[in-house]
C-alpha positions as CSV (number, residue, x, y, z in Angstrom):
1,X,213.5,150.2,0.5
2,X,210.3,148.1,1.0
3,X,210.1,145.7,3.2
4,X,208.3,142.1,3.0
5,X,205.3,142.1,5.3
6,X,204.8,139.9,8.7
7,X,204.6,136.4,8.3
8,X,200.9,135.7,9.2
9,X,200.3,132.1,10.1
10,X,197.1,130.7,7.5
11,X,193.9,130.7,8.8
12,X,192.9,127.3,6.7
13,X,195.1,124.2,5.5
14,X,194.6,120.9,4.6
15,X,195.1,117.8,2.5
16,X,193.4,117.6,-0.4
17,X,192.9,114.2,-2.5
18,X,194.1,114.3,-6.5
19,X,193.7,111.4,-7.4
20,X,196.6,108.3,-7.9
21,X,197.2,108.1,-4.7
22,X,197.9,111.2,-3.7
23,X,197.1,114.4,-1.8
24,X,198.7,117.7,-1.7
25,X,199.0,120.2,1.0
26,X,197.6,123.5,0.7
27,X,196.9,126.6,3.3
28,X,195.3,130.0,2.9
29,X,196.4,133.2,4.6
30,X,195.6,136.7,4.9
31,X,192.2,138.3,4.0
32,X,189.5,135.4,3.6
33,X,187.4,137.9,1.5
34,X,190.6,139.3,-0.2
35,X,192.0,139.0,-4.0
36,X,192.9,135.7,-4.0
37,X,196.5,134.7,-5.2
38,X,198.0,131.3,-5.8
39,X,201.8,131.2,-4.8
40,X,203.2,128.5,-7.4
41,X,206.9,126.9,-6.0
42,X,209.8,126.0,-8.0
43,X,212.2,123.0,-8.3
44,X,209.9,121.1,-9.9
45,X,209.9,119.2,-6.4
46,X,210.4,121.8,-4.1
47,X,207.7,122.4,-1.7
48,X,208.1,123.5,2.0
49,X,208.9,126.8,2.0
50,X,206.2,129.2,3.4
51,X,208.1,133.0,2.4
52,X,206.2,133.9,-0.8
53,X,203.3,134.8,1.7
54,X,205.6,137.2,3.1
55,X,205.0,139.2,-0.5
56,X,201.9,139.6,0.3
57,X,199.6,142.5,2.2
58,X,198.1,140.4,4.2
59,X,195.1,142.5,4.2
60,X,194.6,142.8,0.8
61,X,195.0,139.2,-0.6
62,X,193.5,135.5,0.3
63,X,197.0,134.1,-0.2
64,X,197.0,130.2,-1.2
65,X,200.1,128.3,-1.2
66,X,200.5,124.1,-1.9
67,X,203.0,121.8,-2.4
68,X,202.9,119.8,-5.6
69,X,203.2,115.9,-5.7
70,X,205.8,114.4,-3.9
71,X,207.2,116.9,-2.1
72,X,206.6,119.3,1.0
73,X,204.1,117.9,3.5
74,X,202.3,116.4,0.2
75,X,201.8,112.7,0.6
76,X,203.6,110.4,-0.5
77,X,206.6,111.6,-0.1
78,X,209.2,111.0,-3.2
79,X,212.1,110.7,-0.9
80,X,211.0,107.5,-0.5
81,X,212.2,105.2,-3.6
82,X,209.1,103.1,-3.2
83,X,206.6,106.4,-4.1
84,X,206.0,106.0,-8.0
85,X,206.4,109.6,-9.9
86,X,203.9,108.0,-12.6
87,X,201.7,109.6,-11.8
88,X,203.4,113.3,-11.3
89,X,203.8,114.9,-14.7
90,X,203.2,119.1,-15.5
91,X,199.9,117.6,-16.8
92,X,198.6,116.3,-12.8
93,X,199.9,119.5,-11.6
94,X,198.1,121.4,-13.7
95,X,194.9,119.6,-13.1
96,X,195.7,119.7,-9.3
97,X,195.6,123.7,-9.5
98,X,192.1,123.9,-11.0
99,X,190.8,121.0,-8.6
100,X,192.4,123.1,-5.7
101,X,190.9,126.2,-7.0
102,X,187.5,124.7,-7.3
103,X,187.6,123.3,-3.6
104,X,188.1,126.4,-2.5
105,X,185.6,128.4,-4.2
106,X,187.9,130.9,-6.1
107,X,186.5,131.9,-9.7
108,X,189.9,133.7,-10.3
109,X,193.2,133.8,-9.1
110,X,196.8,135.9,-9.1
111,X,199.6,133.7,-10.1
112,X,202.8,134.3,-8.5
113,X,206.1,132.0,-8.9
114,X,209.4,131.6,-10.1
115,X,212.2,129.3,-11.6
116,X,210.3,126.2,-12.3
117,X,207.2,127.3,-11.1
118,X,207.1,130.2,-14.3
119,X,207.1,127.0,-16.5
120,X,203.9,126.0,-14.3
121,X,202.2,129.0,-14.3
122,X,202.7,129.6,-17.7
123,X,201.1,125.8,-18.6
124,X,198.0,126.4,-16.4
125,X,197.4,129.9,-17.7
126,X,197.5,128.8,-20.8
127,X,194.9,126.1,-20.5
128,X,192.7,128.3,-18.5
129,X,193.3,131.9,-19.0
130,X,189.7,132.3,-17.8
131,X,191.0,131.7,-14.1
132,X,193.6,133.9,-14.3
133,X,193.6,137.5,-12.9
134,X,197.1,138.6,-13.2
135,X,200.7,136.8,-13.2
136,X,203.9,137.8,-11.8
137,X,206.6,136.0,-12.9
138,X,210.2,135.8,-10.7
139,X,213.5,134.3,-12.7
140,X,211.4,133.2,-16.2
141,X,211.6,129.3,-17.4
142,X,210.2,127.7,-20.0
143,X,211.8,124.1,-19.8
144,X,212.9,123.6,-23.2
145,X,215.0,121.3,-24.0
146,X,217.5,124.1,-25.1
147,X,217.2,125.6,-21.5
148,X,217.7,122.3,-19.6
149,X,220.9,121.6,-21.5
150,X,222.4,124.7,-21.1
151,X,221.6,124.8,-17.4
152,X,223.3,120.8,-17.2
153,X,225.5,121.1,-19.9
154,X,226.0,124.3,-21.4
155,X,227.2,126.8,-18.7
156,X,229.9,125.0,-17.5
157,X,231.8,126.5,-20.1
158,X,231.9,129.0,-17.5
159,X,232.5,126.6,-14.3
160,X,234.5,124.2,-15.9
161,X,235.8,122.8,-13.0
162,X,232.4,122.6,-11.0
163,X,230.8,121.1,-14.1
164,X,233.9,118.4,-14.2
165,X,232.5,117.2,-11.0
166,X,229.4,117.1,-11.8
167,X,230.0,115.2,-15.1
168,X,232.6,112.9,-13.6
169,X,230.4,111.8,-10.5
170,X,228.0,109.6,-12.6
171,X,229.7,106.2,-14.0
172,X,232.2,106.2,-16.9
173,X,229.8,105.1,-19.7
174,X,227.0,108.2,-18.7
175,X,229.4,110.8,-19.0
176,X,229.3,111.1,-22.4
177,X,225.2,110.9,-22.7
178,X,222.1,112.7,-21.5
179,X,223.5,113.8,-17.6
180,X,220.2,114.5,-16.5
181,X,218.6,110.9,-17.8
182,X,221.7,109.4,-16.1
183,X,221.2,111.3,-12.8
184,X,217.6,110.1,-12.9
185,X,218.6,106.4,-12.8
186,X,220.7,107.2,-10.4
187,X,218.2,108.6,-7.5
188,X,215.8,105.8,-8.5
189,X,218.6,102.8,-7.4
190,X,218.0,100.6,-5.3
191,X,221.0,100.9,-3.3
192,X,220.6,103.7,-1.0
193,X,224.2,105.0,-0.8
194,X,224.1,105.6,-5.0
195,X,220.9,107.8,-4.6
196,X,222.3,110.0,-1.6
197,X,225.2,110.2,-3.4
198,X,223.9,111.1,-6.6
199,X,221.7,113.3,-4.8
200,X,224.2,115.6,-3.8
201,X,225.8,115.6,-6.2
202,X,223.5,117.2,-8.3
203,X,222.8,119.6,-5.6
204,X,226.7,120.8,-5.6
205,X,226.1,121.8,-8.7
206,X,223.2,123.5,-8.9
207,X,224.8,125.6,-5.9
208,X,228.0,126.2,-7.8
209,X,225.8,127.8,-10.4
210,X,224.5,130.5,-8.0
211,X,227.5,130.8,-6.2
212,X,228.1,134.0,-6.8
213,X,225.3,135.5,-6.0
214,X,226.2,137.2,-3.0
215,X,223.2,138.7,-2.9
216,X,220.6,136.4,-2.7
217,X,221.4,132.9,-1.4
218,X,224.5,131.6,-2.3
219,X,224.2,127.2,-1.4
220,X,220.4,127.2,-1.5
221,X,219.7,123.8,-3.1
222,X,221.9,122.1,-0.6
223,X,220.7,123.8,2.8
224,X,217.7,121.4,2.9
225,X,217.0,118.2,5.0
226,X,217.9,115.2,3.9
227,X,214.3,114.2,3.0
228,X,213.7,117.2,1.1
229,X,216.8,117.2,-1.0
230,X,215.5,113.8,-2.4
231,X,212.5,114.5,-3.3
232,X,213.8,117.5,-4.6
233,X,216.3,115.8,-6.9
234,X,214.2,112.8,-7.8
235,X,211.3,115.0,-9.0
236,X,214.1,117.4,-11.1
237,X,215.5,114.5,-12.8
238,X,212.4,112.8,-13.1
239,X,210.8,116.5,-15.2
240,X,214.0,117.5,-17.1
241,X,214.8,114.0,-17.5
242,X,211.2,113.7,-19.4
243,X,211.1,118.0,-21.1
244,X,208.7,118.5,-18.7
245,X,206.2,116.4,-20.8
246,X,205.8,119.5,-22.9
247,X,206.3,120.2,-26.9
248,X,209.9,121.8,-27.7
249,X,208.5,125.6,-27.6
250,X,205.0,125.1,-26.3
251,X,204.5,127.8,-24.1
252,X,205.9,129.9,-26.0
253,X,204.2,129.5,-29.5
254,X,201.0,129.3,-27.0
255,X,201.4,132.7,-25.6
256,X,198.8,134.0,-27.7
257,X,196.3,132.2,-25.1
258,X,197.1,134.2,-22.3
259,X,196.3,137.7,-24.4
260,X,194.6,140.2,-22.3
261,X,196.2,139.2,-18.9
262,X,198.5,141.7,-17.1
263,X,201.8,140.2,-16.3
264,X,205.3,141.5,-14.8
265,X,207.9,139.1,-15.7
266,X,211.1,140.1,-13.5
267,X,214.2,138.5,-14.3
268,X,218.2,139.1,-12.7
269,X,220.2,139.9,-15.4
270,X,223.0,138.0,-13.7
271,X,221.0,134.5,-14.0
272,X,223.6,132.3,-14.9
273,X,221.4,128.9,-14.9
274,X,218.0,130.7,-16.3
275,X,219.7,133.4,-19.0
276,X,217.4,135.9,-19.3
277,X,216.8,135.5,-22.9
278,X,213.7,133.6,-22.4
279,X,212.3,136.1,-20.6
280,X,213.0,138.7,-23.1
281,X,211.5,136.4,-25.6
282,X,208.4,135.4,-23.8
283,X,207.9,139.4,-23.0
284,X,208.3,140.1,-27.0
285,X,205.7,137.3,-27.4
286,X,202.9,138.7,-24.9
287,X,201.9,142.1,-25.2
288,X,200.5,142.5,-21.4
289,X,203.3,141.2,-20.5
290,X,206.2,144.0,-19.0
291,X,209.8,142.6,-18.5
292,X,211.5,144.3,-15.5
293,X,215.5,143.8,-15.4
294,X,217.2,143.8,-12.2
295,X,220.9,144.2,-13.3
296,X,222.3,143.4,-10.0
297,X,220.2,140.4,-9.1
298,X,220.7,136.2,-10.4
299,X,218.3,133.4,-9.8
300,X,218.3,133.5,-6.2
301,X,217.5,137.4,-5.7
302,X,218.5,140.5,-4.1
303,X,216.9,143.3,-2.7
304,X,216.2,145.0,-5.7
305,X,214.6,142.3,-7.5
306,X,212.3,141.8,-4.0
307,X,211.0,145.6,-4.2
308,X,210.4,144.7,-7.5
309,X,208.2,142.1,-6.6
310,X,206.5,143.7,-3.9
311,X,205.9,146.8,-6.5
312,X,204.5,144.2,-8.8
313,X,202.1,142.2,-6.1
314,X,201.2,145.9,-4.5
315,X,200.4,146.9,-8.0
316,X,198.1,144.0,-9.0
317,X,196.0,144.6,-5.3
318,X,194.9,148.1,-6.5
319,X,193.6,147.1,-10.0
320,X,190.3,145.3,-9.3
321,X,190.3,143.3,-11.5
């Protein structure tokens, strides 16, 4: 079974300024003269985590990771109810990538990313497919509406009781409505108990939706610091709240744009929250495209589905391109 490699500390980091107000954290790692591949994180909002380098030879690849707006060691911080989200839409985060891969002197990059971060990666390569080497694609989204709603709304048809909880936190006139518009007001209150509240809350049940995946990470949304968790939710709410700020079936009716780029989409067949329909659809749209199945992995993984990747990256070092 292969094994992720050594976590190397980066050679380079910084702060760099986007604009608004704001400035997002990135660091490289690895080979300074290697392929150079942009690690993309999901939520939307959750930055921090440093393990995708660990996917990575560290000899082979220039390895760039950054937090997006708001979250992370980005600045400001969207735990903090005072920090606009204005100004943090798909549309800054994709112009943040190509101002990130401009300051640091990259012509083309790898794209590697999961969950939310797919729905990222997709957007940017499809505005500039000229920057893009190769993508690898962990636990396939989209966010369309139809995806958001069954995530929210949808599957608790299978955790009914979970989903009760979930529905029956927010006040007695929301329950009936858009949950994910309601959450949003709710993280944006002014009164700090409601947004911690409402913040966990959410959080439950995004954890009760992975719960059984015993092999990956069964209460991942939740095992963060309190900081993190709220700009976490605050951003979620704020994207799915908004479709992402995309057209109902976008990405996928753009697909055509991203013709000629290799891609391994690899999706758990067990994904309750991300079903893995879109990934068979968005693999039937792009012909470069190969859709791997891991039929004992969900969203959160298993060892299986992390050979796959490593296959996937390893793969993608040798071609040259």
């Amino acid at each position: 079974m292969a094994q992720p490699f050594p976590s190397v500390e980066p050679y380079a980091h910084g702060l760099l300024d986007v604009g608004d107000g704001n400035q997002i954290y990135w660091e490289s790692s690895g080979n300074p003269k290697g392929k150079p591949a942009l690690c993309v994180h999901g939520g939307p909002g959750g930055g921090g985590r440093r393990g995708s380098r660990t996917m990575f030879d560290p000899e082979v690849y220039r390895v760039v990771l950054f937090d997006q707006r708001g979250c992370g060691e980005s600045r400001p911080h969207a735990s903090d109810p005072a920090v606009s989200l204005e100004h943090n839409t798909t549309d800054h985060l994709i112009a943040d990538m190509e101002r990130l891969r401009e300051h640091l002197g990259i012509e083309r990059w790898l794209l590697y990313g999961g969950s939310w971060g797919s729905t990222l990666i997709l957007a940017y390569a499809e505005r500039y497919p000229e920057r893009v080497s190769e993508i690898v694609i962990v636990g396939v989204t989209m966010t369309r509406p139809e995806e958001t709603d069954w995530l929210y709304c949808g599957v608790g048809r299978l955790l009914p009781g979970p989903w009760e909880a979930f529905r029956d936190a927010l006040p007695e006139p929301d329950r009936g409505g858009n949950l994910v518009a309601a959450y949003d007001r709710l993280v944006n209150s002014p009164d700090e108990a409601v947004r911690v509240k409402a913040a966990r809350d959410w959080c439950a049940w995004e954890d009760a939706v992975i719960a059984h995946e015993v092999l990956g990470r069964p209460g991942y949304y939740s095992d963060k610091p309190d900081d993190a968790l709220m700009a976490f939710v605050r951003i979620c709410t704020h994207y799915f709240a908004n479709d992402a700020w995309l057209e109902d079936g976008q990405l996928l009716r753009n697909a055509h744009q991203l013709a000629g780029i290799p891609a391994v989409l690899i999706h758990g067949r067990l994904d309750l929250g991300s079903p893995l329909k879109t990934a068979w659809e968005l693999s039937r749209a792009w012909q470069d495209a190969e859709l791997k199945v891991i039929d004992d992995s969900g969203h959160t993984g298993s060892p299986l589905r992390r050979d796959a990747i490593l296959e996937a990256i390893a793969r993608c070092g040798r071609s040259g391109r």
